[in-house]
N, CA, C and O atoms as CSV, one atom per row, in Angstrom:
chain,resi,resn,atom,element,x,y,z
A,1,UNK,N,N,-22.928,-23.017,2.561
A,1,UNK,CA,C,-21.953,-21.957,2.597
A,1,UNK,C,C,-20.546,-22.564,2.646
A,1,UNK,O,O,-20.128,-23.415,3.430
A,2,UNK,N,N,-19.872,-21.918,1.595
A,2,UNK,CA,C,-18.412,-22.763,1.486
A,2,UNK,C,C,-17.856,-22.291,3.331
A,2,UNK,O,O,-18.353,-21.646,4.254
A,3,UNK,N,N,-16.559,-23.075,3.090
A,3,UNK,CA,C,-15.869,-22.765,4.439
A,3,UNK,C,C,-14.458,-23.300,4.069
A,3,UNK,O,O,-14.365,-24.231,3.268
A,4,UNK,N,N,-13.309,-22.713,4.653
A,4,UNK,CA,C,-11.862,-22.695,4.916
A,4,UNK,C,C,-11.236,-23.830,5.833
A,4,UNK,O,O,-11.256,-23.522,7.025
A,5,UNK,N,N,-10.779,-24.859,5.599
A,5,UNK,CA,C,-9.976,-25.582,6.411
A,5,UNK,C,C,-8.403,-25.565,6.235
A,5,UNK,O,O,-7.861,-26.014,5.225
A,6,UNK,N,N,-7.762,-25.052,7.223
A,6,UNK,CA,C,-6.853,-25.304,7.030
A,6,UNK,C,C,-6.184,-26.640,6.459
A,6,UNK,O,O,-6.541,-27.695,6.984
A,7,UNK,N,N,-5.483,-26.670,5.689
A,7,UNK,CA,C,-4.667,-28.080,5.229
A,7,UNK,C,C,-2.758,-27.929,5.443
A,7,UNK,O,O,-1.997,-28.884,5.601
A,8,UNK,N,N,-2.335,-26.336,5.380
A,8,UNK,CA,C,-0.798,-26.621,5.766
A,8,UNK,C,C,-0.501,-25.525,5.880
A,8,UNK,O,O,-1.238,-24.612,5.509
A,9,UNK,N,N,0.735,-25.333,6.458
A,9,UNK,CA,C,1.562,-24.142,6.510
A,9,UNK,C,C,2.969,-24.525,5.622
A,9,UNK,O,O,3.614,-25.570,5.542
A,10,UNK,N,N,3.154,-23.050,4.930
A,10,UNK,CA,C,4.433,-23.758,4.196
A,10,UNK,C,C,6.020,-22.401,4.755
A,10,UNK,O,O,6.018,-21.172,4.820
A,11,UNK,N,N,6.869,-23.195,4.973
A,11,UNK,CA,C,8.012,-21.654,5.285
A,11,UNK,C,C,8.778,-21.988,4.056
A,11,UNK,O,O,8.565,-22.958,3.328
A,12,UNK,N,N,9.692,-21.079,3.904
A,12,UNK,CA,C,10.588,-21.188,2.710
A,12,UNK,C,C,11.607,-20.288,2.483
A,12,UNK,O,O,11.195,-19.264,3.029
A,13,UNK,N,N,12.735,-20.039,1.987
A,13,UNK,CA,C,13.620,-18.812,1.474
A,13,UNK,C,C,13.371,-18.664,0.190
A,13,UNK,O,O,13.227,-19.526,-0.677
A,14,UNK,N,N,13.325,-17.387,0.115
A,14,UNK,CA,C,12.875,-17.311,-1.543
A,14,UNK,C,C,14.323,-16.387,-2.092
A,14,UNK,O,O,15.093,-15.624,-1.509
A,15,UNK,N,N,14.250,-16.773,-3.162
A,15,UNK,CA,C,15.563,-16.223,-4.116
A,15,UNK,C,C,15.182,-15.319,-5.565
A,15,UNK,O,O,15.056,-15.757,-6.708
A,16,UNK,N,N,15.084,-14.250,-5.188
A,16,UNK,CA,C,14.645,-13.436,-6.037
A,16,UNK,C,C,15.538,-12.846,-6.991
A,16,UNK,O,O,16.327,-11.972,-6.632
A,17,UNK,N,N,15.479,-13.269,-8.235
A,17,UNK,CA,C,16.034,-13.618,-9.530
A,17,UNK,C,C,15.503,-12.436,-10.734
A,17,UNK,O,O,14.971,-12.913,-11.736
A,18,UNK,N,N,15.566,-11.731,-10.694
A,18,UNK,CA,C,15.355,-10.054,-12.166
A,18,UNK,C,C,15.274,-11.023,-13.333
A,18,UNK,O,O,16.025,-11.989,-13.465
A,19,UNK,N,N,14.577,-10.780,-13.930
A,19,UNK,CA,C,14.536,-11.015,-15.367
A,19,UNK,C,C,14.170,-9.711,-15.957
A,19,UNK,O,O,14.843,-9.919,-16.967
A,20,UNK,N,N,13.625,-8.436,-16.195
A,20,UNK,CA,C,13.721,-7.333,-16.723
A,20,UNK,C,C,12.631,-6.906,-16.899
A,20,UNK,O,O,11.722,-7.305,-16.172
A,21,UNK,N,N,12.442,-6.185,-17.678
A,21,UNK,CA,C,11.288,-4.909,-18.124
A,21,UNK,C,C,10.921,-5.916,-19.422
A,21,UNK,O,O,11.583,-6.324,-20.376
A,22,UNK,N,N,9.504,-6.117,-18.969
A,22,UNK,CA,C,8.485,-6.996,-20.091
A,22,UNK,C,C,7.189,-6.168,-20.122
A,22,UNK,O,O,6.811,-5.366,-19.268
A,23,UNK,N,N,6.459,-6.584,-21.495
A,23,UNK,CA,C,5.537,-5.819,-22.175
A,23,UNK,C,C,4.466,-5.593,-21.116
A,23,UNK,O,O,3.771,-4.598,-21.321
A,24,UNK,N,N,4.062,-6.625,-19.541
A,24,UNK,CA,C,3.806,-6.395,-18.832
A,24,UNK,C,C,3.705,-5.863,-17.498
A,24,UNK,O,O,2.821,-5.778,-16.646
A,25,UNK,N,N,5.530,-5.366,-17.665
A,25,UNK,CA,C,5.964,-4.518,-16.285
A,25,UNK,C,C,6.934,-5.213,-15.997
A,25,UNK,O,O,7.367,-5.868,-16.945
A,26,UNK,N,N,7.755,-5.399,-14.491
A,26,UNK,CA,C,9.237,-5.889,-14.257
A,26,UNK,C,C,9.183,-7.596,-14.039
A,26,UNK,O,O,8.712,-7.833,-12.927
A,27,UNK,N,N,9.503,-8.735,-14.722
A,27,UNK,CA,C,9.103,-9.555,-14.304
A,27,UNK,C,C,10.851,-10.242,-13.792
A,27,UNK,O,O,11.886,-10.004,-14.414
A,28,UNK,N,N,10.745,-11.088,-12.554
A,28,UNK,CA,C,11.507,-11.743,-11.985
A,28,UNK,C,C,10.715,-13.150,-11.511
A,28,UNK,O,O,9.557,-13.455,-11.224
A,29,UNK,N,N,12.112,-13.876,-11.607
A,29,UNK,CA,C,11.823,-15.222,-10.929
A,29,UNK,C,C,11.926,-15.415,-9.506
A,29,UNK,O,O,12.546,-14.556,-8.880
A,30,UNK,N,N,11.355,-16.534,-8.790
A,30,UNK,CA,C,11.870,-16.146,-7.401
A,30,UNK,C,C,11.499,-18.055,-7.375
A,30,UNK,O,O,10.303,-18.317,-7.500
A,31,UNK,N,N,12.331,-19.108,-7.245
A,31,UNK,CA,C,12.525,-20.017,-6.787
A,31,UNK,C,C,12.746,-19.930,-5.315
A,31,UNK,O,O,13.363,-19.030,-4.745
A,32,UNK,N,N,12.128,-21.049,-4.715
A,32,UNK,CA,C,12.175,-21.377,-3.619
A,32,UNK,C,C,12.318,-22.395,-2.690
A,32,UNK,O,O,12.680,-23.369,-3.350
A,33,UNK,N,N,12.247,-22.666,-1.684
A,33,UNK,CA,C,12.310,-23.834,-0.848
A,33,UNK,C,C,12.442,-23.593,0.724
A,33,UNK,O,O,12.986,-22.825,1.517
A,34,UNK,N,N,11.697,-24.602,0.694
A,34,UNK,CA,C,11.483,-25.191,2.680
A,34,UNK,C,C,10.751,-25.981,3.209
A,34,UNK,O,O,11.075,-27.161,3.071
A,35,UNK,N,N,9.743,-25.739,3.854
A,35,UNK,CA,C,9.098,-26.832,4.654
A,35,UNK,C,C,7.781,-26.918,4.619
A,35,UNK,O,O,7.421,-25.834,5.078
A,36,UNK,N,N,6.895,-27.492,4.376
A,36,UNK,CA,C,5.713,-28.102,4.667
A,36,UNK,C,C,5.182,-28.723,5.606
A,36,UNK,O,O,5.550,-29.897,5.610
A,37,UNK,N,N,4.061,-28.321,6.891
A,37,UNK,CA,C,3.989,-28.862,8.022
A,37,UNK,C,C,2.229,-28.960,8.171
A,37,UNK,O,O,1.442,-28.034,7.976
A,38,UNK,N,N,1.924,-30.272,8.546
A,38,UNK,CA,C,0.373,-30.337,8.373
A,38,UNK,C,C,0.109,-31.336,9.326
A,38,UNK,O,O,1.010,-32.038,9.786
A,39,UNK,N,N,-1.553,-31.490,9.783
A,39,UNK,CA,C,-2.042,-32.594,10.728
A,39,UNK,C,C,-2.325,-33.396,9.711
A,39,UNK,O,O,-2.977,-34.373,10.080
A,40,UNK,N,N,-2.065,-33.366,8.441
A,40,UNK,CA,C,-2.696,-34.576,8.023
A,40,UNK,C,C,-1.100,-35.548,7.703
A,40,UNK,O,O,-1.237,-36.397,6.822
A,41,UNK,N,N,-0.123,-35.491,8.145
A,41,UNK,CA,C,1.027,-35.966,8.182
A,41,UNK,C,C,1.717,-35.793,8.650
A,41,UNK,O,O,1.803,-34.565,8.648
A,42,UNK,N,N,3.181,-36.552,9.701
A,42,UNK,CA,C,3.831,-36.370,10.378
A,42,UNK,C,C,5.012,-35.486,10.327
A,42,UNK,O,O,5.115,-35.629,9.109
A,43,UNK,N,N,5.720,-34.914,10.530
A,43,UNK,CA,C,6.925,-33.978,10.714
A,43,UNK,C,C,6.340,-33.140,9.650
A,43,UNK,O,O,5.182,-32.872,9.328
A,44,UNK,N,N,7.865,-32.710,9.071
A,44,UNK,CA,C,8.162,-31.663,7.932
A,44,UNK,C,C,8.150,-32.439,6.906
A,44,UNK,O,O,8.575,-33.554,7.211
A,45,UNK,N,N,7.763,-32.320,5.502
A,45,UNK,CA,C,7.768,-32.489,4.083
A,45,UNK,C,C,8.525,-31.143,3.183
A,45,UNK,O,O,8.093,-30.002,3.023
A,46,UNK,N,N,9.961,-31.844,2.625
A,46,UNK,CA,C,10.238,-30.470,1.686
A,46,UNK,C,C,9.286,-30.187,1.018
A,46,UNK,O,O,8.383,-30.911,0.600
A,47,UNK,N,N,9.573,-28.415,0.817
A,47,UNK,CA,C,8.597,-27.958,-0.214
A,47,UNK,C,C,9.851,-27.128,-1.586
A,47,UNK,O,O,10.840,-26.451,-1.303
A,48,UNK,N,N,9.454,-27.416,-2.733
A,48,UNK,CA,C,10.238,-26.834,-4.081
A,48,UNK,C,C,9.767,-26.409,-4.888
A,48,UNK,O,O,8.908,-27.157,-5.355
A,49,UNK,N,N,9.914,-25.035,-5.627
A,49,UNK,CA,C,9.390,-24.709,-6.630
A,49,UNK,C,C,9.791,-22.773,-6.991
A,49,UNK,O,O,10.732,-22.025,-6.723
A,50,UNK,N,N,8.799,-22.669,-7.536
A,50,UNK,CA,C,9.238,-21.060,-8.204
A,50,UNK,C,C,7.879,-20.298,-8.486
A,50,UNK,O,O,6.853,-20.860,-8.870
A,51,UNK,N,N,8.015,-18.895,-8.237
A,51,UNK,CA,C,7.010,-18.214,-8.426
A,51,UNK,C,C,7.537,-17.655,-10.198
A,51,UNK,O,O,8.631,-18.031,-10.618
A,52,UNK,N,N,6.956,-17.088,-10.755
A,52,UNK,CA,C,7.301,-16.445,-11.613
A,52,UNK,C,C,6.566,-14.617,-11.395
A,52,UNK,O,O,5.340,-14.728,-11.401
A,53,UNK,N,N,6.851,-13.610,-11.278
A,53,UNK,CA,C,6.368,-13.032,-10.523
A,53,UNK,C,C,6.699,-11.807,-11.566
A,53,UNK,O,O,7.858,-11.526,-11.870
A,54,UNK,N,N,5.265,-10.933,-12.210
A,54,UNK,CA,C,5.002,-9.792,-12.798
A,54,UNK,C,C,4.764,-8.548,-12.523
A,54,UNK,O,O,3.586,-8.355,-12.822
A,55,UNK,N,N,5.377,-7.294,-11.990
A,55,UNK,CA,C,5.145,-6.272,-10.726
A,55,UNK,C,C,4.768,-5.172,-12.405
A,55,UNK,O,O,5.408,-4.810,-13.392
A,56,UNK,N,N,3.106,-4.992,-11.772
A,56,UNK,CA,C,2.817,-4.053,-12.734
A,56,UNK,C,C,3.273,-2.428,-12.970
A,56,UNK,O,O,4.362,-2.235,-12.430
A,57,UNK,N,N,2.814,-1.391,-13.535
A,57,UNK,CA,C,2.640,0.077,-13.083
A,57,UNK,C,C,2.625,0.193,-11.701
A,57,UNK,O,O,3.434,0.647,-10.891
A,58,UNK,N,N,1.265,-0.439,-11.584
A,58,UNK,CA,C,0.424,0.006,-10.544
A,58,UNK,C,C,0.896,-0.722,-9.079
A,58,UNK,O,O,0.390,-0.238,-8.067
A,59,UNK,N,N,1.798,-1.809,-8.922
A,59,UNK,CA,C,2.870,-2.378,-7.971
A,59,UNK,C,C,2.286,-3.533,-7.803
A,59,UNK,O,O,2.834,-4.280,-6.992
A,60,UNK,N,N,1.408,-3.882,-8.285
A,60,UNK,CA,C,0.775,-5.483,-8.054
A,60,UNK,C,C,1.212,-6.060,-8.177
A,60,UNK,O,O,1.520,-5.978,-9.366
A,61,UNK,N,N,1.816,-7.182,-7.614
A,61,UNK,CA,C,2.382,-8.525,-8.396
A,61,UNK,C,C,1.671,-9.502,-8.874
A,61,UNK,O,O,0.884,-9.920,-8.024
A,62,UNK,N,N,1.602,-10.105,-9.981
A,62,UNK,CA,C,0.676,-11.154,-10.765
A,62,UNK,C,C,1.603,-12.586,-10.301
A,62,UNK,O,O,2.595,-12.772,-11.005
A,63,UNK,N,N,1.481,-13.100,-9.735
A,63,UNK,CA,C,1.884,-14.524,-9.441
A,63,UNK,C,C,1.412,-15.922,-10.293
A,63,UNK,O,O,0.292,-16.280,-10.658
A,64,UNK,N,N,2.556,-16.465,-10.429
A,64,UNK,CA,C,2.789,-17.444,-11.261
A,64,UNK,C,C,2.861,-18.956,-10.704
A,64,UNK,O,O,2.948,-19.551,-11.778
A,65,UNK,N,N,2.879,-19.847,-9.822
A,65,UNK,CA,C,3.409,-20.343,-8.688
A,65,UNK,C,C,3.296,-22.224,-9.306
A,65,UNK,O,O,2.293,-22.839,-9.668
A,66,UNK,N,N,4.835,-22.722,-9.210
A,66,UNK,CA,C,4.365,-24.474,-9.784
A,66,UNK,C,C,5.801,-24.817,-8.603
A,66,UNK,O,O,6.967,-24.455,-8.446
A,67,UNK,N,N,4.954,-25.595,-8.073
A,67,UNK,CA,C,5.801,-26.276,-6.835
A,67,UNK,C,C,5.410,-27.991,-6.494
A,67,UNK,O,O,4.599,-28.693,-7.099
A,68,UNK,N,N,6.093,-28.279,-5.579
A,68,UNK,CA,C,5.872,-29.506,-5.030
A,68,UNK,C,C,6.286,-29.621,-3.404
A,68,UNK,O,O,7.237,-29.064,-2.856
A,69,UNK,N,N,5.100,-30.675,-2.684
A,69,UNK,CA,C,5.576,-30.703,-1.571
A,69,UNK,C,C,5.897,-32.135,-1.216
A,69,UNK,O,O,4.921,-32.874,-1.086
A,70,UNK,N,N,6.920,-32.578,-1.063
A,70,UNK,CA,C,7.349,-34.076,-0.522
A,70,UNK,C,C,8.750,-34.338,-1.769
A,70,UNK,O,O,9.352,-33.578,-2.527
A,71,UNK,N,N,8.819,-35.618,-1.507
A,71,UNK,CA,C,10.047,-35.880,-2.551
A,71,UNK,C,C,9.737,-37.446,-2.552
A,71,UNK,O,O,9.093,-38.061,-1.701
A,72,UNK,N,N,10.359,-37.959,-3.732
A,72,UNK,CA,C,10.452,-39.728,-4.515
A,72,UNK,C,C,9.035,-40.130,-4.781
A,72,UNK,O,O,8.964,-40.190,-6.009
A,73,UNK,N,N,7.902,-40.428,-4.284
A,73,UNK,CA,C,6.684,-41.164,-5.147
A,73,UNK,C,C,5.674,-40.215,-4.232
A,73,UNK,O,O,4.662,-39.748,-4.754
A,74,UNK,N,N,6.029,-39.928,-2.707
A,74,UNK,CA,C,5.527,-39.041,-1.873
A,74,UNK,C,C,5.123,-37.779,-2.566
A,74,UNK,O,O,5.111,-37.012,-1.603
A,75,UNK,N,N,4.727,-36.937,-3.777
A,75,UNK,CA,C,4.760,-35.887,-3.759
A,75,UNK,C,C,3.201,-35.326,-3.922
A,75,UNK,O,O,2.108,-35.844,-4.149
A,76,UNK,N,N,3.616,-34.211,-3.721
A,76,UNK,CA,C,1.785,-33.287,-4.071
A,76,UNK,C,C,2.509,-32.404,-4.843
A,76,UNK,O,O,3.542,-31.891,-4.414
A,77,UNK,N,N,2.017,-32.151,-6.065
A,77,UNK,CA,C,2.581,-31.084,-7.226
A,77,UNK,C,C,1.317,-30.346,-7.276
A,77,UNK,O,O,0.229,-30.921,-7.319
A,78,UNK,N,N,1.458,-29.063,-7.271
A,78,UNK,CA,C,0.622,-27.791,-6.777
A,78,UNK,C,C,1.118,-26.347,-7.938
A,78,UNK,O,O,2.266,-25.986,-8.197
A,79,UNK,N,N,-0.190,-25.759,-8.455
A,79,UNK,CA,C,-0.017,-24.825,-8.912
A,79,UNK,C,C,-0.819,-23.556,-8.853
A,79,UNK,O,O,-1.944,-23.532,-9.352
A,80,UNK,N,N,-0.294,-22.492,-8.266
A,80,UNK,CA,C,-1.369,-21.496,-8.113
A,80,UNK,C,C,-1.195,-20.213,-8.656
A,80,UNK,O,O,-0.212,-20.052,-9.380
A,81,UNK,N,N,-1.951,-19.264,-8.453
A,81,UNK,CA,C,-2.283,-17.921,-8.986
A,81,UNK,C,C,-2.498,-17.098,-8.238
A,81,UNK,O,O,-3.265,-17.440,-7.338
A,82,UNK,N,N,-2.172,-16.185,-8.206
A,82,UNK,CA,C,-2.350,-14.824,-7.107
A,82,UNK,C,C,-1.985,-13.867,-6.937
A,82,UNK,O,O,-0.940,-13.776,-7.581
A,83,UNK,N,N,-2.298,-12.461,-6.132
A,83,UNK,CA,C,-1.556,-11.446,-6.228
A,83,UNK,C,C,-0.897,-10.973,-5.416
A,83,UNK,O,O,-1.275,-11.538,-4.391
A,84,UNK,N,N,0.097,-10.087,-5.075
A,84,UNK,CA,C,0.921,-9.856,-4.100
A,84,UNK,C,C,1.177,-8.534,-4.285
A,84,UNK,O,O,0.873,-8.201,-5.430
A,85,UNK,N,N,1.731,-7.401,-3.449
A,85,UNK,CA,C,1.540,-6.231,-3.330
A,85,UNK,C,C,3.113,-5.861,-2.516
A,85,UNK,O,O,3.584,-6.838,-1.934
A,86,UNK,N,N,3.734,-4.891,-2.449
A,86,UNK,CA,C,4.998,-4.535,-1.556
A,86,UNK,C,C,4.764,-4.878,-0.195
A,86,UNK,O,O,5.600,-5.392,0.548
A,87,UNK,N,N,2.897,-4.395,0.282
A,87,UNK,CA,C,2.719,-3.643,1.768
A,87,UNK,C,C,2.246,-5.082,2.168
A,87,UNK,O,O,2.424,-5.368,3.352
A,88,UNK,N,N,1.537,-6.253,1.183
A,88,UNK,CA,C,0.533,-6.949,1.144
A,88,UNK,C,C,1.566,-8.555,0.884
A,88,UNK,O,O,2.354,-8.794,-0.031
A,89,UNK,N,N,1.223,-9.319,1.916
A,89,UNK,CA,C,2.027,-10.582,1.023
A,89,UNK,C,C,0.927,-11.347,0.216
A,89,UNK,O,O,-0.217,-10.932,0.029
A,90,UNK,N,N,1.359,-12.327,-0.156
A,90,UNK,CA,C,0.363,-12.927,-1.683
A,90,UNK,C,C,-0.682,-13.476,-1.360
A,90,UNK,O,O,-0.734,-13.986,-0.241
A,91,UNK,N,N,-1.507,-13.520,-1.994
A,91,UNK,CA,C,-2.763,-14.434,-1.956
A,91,UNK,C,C,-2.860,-15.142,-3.255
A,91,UNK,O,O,-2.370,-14.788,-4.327
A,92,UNK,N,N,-3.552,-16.177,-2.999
A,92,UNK,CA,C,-2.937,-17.750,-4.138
A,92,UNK,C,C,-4.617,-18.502,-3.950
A,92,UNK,O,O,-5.468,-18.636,-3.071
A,93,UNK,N,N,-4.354,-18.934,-5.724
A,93,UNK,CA,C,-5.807,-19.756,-5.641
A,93,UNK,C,C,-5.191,-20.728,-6.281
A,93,UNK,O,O,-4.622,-20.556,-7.359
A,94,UNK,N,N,-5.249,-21.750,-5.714
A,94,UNK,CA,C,-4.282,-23.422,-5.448
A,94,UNK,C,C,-4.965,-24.627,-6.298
A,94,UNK,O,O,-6.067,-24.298,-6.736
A,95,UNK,N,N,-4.590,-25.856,-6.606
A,95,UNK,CA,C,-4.772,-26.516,-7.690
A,95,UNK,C,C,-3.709,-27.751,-7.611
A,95,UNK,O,O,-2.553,-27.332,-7.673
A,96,UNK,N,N,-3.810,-29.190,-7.487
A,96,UNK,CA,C,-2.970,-29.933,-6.702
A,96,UNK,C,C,-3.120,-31.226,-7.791
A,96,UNK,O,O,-4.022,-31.332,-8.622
A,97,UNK,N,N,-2.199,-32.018,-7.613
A,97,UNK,CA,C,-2.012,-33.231,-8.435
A,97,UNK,C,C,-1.195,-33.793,-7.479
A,97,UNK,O,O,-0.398,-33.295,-6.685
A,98,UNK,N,N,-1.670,-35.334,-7.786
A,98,UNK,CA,C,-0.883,-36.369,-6.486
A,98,UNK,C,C,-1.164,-38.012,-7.106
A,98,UNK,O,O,-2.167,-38.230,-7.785
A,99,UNK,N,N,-0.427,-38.823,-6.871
A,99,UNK,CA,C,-0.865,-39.787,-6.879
A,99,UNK,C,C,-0.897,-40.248,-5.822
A,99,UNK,O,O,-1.207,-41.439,-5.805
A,100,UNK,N,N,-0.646,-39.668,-4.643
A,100,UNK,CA,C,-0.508,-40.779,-3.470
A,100,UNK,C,C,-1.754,-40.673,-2.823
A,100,UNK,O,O,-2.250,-39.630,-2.397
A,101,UNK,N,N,-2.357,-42.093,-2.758
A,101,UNK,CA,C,-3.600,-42.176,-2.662
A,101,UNK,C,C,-4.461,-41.819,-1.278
A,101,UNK,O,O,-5.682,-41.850,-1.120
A,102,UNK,N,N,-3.294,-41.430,-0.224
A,102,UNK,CA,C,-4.044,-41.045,0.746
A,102,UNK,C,C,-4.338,-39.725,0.398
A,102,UNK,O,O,-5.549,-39.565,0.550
A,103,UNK,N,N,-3.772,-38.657,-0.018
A,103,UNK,CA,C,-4.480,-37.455,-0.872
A,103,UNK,C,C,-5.090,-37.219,-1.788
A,103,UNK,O,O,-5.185,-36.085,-2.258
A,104,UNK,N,N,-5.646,-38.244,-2.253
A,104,UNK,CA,C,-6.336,-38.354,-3.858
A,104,UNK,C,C,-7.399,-37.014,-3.906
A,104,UNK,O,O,-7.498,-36.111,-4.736
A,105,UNK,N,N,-7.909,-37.203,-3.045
A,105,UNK,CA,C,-9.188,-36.038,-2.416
A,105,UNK,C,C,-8.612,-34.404,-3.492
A,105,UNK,O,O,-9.313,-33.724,-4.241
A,106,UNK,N,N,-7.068,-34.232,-3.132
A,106,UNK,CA,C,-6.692,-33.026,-3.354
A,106,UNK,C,C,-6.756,-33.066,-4.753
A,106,UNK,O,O,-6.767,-31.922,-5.207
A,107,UNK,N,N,-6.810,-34.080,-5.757
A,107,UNK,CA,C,-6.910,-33.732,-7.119
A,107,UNK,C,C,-8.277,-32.861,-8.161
A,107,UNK,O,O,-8.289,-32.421,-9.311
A,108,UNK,N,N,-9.268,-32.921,-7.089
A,108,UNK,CA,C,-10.260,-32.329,-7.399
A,108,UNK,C,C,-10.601,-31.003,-6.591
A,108,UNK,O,O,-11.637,-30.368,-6.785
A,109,UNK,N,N,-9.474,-30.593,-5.524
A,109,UNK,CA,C,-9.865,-30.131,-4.582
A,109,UNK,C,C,-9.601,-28.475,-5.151
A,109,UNK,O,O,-9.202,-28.352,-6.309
A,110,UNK,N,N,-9.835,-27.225,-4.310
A,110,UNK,CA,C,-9.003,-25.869,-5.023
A,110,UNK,C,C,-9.018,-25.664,-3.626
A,110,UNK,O,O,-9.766,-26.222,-2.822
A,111,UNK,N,N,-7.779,-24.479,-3.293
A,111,UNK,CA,C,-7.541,-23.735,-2.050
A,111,UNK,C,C,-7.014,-22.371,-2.416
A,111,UNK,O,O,-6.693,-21.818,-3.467
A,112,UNK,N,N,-7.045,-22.083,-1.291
A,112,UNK,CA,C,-6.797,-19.954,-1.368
A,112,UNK,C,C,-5.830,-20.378,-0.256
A,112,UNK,O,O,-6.260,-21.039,0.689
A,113,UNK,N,N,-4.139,-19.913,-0.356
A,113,UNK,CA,C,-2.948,-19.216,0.415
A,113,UNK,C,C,-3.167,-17.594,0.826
A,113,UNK,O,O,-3.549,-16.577,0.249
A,114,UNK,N,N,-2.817,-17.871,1.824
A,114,UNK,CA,C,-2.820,-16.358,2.276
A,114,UNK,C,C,-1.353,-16.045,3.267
A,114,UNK,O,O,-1.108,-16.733,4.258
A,115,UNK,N,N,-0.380,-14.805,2.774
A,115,UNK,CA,C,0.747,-14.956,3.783
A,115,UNK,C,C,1.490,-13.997,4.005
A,115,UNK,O,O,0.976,-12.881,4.081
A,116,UNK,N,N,3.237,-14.193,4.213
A,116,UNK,CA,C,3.640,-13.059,4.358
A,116,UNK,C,C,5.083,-13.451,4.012
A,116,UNK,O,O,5.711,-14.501,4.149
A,117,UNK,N,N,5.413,-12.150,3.476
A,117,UNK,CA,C,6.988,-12.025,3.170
A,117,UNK,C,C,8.186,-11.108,4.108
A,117,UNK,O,O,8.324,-9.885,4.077
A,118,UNK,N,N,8.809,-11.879,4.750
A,118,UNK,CA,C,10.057,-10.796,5.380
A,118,UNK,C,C,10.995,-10.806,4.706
A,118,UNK,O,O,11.405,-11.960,4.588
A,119,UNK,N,N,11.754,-9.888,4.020
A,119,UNK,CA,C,12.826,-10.010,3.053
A,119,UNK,C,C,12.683,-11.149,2.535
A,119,UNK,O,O,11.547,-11.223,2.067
A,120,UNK,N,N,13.318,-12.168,2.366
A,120,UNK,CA,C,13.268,-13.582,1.561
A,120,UNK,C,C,12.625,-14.884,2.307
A,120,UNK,O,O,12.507,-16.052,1.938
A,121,UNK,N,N,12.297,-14.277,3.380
A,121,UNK,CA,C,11.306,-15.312,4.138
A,121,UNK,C,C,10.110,-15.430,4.097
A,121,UNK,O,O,9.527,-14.518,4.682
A,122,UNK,N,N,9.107,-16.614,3.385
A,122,UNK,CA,C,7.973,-16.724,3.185
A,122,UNK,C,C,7.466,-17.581,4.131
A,122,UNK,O,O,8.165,-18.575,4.330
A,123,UNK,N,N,5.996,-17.448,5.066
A,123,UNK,CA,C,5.009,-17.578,5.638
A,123,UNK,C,C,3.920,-18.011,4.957
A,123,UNK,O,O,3.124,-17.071,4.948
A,124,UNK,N,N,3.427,-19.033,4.328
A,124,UNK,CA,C,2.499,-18.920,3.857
A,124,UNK,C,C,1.126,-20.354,4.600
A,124,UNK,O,O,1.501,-21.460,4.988
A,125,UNK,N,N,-0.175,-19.951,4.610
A,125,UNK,CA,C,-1.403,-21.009,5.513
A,125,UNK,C,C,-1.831,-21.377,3.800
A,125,UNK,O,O,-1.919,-20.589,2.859
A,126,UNK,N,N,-2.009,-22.596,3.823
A,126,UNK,CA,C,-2.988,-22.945,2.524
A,126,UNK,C,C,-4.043,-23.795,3.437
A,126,UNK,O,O,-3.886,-24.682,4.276
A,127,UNK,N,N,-5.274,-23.080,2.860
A,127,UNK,CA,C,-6.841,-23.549,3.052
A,127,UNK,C,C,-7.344,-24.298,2.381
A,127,UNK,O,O,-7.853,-23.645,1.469
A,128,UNK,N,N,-7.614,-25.742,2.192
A,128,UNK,CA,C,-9.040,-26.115,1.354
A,128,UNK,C,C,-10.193,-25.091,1.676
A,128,UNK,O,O,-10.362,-24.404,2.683
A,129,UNK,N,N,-11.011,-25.205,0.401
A,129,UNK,CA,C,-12.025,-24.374,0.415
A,129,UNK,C,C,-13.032,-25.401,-0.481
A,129,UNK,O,O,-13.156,-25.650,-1.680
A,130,UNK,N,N,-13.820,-25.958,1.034
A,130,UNK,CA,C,-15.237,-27.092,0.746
A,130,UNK,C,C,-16.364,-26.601,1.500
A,130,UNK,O,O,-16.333,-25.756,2.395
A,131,UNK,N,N,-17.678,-27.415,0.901
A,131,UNK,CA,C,-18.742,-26.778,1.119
A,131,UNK,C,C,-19.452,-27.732,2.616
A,131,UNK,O,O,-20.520,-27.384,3.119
């Protein structure tokens, strides 16, 4: 039976950017940044990147998500998918590239985010998900 380990918490300000009325509903950008905090490494690690974010009819948001956490040879480059809702913050199915070999593990690895949005403040737990 699979199971959930936590691997990080990420905070961030997000900057929510309109791009307009597309064949799929209102799409905006929302770049971001902040912090990355985990037991599998000491302090804070910046975190950078951008959602690209599709709000249907129906108010769903289709999430787009290519980020990175660390900076200079240190990094984990991460890309996920997920949906997000007004009432609901996002849920994300995760996907990681690294060369740094104490994370190598994460190149094969997938995880599910689960979180929350206060105005431009993001909350988000990312889980490995192993068996």
């Amino acid at each position: 039976m699979p199971k959930l380990t936590e691997f990080a918490k990420i905070s961030g300000t997000l900057d929510f950017t309109p791009i307009g009325a597309v064949s799929a509903g209102f799409r905006l950008d929302v770049p971001f940044e902040g912090t990355a905090t985990s037991d599998h490494w000491e302090g804070e690690r910046p975190v950078k990147g951008i959602d690209r974010v599709t709000v249907g009819a129906d108010g769903i948001q289709n999430l787009d998500v290519t980020a990175r956490i660390g900076t200079g040879k240190e990094i984990i480059s991460y890309q996920a998918t997920g949906r997000g809702t007004a009432e609901g913050g996002p849920r994300e199915l995760i996907t990681f590239e690294t060369t740094i070999e104490e994370f190598a593990h994460l190149n094969s690895a997938v995880a599910c985010a689960l979180g929350t949005i206060e105005k431009n403040q993001l909350n988000l737990t990312v889980y490995l998900i192993e068996d």
